[in-house]
Every structure is written in structure tokens, then in C-alpha cells.
C-alpha positions in Angstrom: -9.4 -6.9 62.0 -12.5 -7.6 63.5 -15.7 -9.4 61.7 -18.3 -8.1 63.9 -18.4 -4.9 62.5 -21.4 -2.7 62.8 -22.9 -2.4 59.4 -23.2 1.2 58.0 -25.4 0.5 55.2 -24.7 2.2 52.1 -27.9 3.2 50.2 -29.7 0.5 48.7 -28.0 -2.2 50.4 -27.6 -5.0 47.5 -28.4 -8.7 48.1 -25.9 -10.6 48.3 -23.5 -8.0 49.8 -21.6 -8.7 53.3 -21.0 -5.7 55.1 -18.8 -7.3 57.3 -15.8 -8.2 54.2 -14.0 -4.8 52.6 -14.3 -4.0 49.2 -11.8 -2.3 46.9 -14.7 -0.8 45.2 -15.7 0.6 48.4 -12.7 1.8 49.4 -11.5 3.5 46.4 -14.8 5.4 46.4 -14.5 6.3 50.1 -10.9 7.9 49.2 -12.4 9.6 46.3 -15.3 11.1 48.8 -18.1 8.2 47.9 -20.8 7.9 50.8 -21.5 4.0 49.7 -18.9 2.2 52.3 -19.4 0.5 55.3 -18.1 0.4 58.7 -15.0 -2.5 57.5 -14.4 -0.3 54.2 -13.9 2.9 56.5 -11.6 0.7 59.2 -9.3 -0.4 56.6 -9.3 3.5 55.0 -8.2 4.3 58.4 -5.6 2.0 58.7 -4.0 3.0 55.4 -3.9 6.8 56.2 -2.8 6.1 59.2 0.3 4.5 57.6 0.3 7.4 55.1 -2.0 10.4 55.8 -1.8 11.7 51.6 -2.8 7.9 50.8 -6.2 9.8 49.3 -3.5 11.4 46.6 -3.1 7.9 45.4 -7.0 7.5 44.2 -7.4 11.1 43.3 -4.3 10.4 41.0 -5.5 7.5 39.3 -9.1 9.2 38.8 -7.7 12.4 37.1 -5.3 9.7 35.2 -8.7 8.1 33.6 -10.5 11.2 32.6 -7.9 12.7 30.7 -6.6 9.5 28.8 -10.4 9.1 28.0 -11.1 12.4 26.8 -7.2 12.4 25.1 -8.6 8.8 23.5 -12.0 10.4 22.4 -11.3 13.3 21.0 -7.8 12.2 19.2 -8.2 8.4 17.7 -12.0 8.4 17.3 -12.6 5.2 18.3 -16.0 4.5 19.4 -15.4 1.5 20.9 -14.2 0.8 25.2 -14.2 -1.8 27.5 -13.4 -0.5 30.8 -12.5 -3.3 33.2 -12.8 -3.1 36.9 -14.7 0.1 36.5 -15.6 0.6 40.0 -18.4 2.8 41.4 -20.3 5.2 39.4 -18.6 8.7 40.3 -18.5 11.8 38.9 -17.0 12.0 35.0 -17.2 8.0 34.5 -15.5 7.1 31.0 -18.9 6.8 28.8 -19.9 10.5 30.5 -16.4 11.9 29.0 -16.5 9.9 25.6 -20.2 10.5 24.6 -19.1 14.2 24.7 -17.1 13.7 21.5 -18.4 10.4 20.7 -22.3 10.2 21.9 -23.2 7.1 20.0 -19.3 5.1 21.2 -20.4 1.6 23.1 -19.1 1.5 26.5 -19.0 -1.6 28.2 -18.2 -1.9 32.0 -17.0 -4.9 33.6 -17.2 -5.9 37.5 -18.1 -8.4 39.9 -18.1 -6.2 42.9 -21.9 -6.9 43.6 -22.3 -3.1 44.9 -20.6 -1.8 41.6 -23.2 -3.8 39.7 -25.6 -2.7 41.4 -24.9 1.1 41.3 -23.9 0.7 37.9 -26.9 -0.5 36.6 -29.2 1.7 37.8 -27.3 4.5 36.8 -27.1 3.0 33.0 -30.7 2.1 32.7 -31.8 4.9 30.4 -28.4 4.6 28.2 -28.4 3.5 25.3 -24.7 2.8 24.7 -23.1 2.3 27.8 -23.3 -1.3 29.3 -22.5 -3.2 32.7 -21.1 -7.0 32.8 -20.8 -9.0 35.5 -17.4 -11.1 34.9 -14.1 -11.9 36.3 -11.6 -9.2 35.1 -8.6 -11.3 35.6 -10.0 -13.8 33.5 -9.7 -12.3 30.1 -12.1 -15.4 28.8 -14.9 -14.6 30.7 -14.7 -11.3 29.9 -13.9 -11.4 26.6 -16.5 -14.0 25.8 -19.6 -12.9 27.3 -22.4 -12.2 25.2 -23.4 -8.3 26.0 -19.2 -7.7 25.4 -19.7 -9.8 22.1 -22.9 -7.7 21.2 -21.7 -4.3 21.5 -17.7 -4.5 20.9 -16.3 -6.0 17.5 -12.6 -7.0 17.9 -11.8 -6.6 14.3 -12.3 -3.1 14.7 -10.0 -0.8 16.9 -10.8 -0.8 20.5 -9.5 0.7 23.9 -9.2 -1.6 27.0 -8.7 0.1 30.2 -7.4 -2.1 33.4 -7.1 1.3 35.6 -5.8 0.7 39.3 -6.7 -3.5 38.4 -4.0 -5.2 38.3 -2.2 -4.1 41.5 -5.2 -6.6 43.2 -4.1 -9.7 41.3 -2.2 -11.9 43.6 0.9 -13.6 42.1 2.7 -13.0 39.0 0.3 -14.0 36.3 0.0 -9.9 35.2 1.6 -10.6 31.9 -0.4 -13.5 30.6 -3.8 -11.3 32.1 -2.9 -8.5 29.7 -1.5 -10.7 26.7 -4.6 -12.2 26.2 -6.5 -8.8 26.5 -4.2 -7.5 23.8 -4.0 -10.3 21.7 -7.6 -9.9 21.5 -7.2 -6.4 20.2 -7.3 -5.0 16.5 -4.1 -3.2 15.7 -4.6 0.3 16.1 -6.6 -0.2 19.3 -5.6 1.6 22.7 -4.6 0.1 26.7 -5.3 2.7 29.0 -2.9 1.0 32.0 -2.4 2.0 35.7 -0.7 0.2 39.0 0.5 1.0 42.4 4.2 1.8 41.6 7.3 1.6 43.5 9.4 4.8 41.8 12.6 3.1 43.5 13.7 5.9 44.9 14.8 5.1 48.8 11.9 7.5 50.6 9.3 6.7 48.2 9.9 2.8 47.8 9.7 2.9 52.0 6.4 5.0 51.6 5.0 2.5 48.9 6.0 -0.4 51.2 3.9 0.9 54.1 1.0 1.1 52.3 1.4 -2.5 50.4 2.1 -3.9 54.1 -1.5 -2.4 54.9 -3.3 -3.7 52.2 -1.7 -7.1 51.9 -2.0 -7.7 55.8 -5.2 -6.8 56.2 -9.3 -8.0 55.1 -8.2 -7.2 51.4 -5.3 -9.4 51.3 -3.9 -7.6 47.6 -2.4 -4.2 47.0 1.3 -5.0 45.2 3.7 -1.9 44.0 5.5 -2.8 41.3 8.4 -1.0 39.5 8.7 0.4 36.3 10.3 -2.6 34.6 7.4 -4.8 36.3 4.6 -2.5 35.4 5.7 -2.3 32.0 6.3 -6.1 31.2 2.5 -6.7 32.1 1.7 -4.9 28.7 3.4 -6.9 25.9 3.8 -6.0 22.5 2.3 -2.8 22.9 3.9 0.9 21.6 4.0 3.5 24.4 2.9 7.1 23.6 4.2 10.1 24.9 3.3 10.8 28.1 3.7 14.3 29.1 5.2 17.6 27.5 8.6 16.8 29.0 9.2 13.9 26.2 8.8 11.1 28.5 7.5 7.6 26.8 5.4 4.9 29.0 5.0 4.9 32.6 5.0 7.9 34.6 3.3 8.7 37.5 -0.5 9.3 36.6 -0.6 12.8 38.1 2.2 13.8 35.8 0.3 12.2 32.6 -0.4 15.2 30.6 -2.0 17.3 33.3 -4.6 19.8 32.2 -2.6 23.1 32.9 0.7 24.0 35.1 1.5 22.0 38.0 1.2 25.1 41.1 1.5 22.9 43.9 4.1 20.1 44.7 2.6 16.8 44.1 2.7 14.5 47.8 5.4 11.9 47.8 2.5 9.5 47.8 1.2 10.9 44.2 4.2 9.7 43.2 3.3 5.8 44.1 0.1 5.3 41.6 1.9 5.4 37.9 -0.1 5.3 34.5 0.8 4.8 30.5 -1.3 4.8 27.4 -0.5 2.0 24.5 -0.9 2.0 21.2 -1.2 -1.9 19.6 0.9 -1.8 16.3 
């Protein structure tokens, strides 16, 4: 793909940002109908829905995923306490917007080093009082775990909920497990992993569809984008109890459209729905 992309700014252009280098920030929000992308970010959008034209379902799936495990979290534990790593751009029903309305004084912490997301995020939390933004390296659970506004607002002896939503899919390698061990070996028992990855259902037409896309995003400017199965996902999150997932009795992962949905399910879901997956877990 080409560098010499004309630069679409988004507003407020950042320093430090290159408009000519994609970001999965970017391009999540683009899929989720976000205006701050560039020109690169909307090339490589175009590429993926041009290998699979529901690829949007995938974002919107993992989105919906994240607003009701928050609100499910919020209103049924009471914890008051959530660090939500790779958080992404501010968008419409961000976790501290859905916790503060049964929880207004929980702390909220945000981690990124996207420099946009920090950006954004910042000036969106400058009048809140309990909602924070980090700059740190998500998949270096030290750095995160260790810096001093996470240290100020979030005690580990108490019960907390961690939430690595649509994260690890962009680590390269197979380090997943040891990322999220030392997350959750960090936790208090009785504290919450809200969980979700690019999956490969293993199912013939849907681990070809899943395959597409990963050949996409690993081929391209963003160089990460892995599906994983079931048994893959669900080894990243040692030691951890999975809750019930949906009304049907299901436990762990299942695909995050299909985590307790707010009300009957009218329309098929797209076979590319099927390829985000998501799990709550419960630290014993």
C-alpha cells in the first residue's frame, strides 16, 4: 500500500501523528461510523470490505458486546472500580458513560498509546471527575499496571474489572497467556475480565471467511489481526471462572453478538458476526 497518501485530516490533527501509517483506533472507529480517519485508515477499511463486505458487523459486534457487559457489571457486582485497556476512540456509550449511570462516583481509567485516542480522550475527560486517560503499553501489563494515575485511582486489594475488548487479536505471536496472567494475577478475587478476540468458530465457511479478513489485516500497513479458536481464546485467560453467557445456558466464549442481547434476535446475524467472540470472567 502506498505511503504517499493524501492526508484527510481528522479534526484537530494531534502532534506527533503520521497520517501516512493506519491506525487500529482509526479504523475501528471508521467501521463504527467515526469521522476522525485518514486517507490510509479508509484504504485499508476498503480493502477489508472488499474481502468481506459485512466486515463492519465485526466492530458493531464487539461495541454492543462492551456496553452490555459494562452495564451487566455495573448494575449486578457493584464494583466501582475499571480499567479499560485499549479503549479506543471516544464514541457514543464509552464504559465510564454506562457505569456512572448506576455507579456515578466508580473510577474509570482508560489506557492507550494510540496518540489520536489520547488525544480525543482527554479532551473529552477534562471536566470528569472519575474517569481518567493513561498513556501506556497495553501488552505490557507493568507499565500499565504500574503507572502512577492507575496506582492513584484503582486499589488492587479491592475487586476490580479489567477489560482487554477487541486487544489482544493485535498482539503478534503467542505471548496472549502470559499478557493476561499478569493482568489477572494482579486482580483481587472477586474482580471481573471483560474479554473479546477475532475468532475462528471452526466451522468450514466461517473459518474461510475469518481467514480472508486475517490475510487482510496481517498483509497489509497494520501488520496484526489473528483469529483464534475457542480453545486459544480461552487459554489467554487463566485461572479465571466463566459466567453464563446467554439465556441458552452457554458458559465462556460465544460470539459477542450472541452475549446476552438486549431483546429477541429478529434478524439473522451475518456470517461475519459470527467471527468477533466475547466472555465475561469472574476471578475466584
Amino acid at each position: 500500500m502506498s505511503e504517499t497518501v493524501s492526508n484527510s485530516s481528522p479534526s484537530q490533527e494531534p502532534v506527533g501523528i503520521d497520517p501516512n501509517r493506519p491506525s487500529i483506533a482509526r479504523v475501528y472507529d471508521g467501521f463504527l461510523g467515526g469521522k476522525d480517519h485518514y486517507a490510509i485508515d479508509r484504504l485499508v477499511m476498503a480493502k477489508v470490505l472488499e474481502a468481506v463486505p459485512e466486515a463492519a458487523d465485526i466492530a458493531r459486534g464487539n461495541r454492543g458486546f462492551l456496553n452490555r457487559a459494562c452495564r451487566f457489571l455495573a448494575t449486578q457486582t457493584g464494583i466501582e472500580q475499571y480499567l479499560d485497556c485499549g479503549s479506543g476512540l471516544p464514541t457514543a456509550e464509552n464504559t465510564h458513560q454506562i457505569v456512572h449511570r448506576t455507579l456515578p462516583e466508580a473510577q474509570v481509567v482508560y489506557v492507550d498509546n494510540d496518540p489520536v485516542v489520547l488525544a480525543h480522550g482527554r479532551a473529552l475527560l477534562a471536566d470528569e471527575e472519575f474517569t481518567h486517560m493513561v498513556e501506556a503499553d497495553i501488552f505490557t501489563p507493568k507499565q500499565v499496571l504500574d503507572n502512577p494515575v492507575v496506582q492513584r485511582n484503582i486499589d488492587f486489594a479491592e475487586p476490580v474489572v479489567v477489560l482487554h475488548v477487541g486487544t489482544l487479536h493485535h498482539l503478534v505471536g503467542d505471548s496472549g497467556p502470559s499478557v493476561m496472567g499478569a493482568y489477572i494475577d494482579a486482580l483481587a478475587s472477586g474482580s471481573y475480565v471483560v474479554f473479546s478476540h477475532f475468532y475462528d468458530p471452526e466451522v468450514p465457511e466461517l473459518t474461510a471467511l475469518a481467514k480472508r479478513i486475517e490475510a487482510v489485516l496481517t498483509s497489509g500497513p497494520l501488520g496484526a489481526g489473528a483469529f483464534r479458536t475457542r480453545a486459544e481464546i480461552e487459554a489467554m485467560l487463566p485461572g479465571l471462572e466463566f459466567i453464563q453467557s446467554n439465556g441458552e445456558g452457554d458458559v465462556g466464549l460465544v460470539p459477542c453478538a450472541e452475549w446476552w442481547p438486549d431483546g429477541p434476535v429478529l434478524r439473522n446475524p451475518s456470517p461475519a458476526s459470527r467471527c468477533i467472540a466475547g466472555l465475561v470472567g469472574r476471578k475466584p
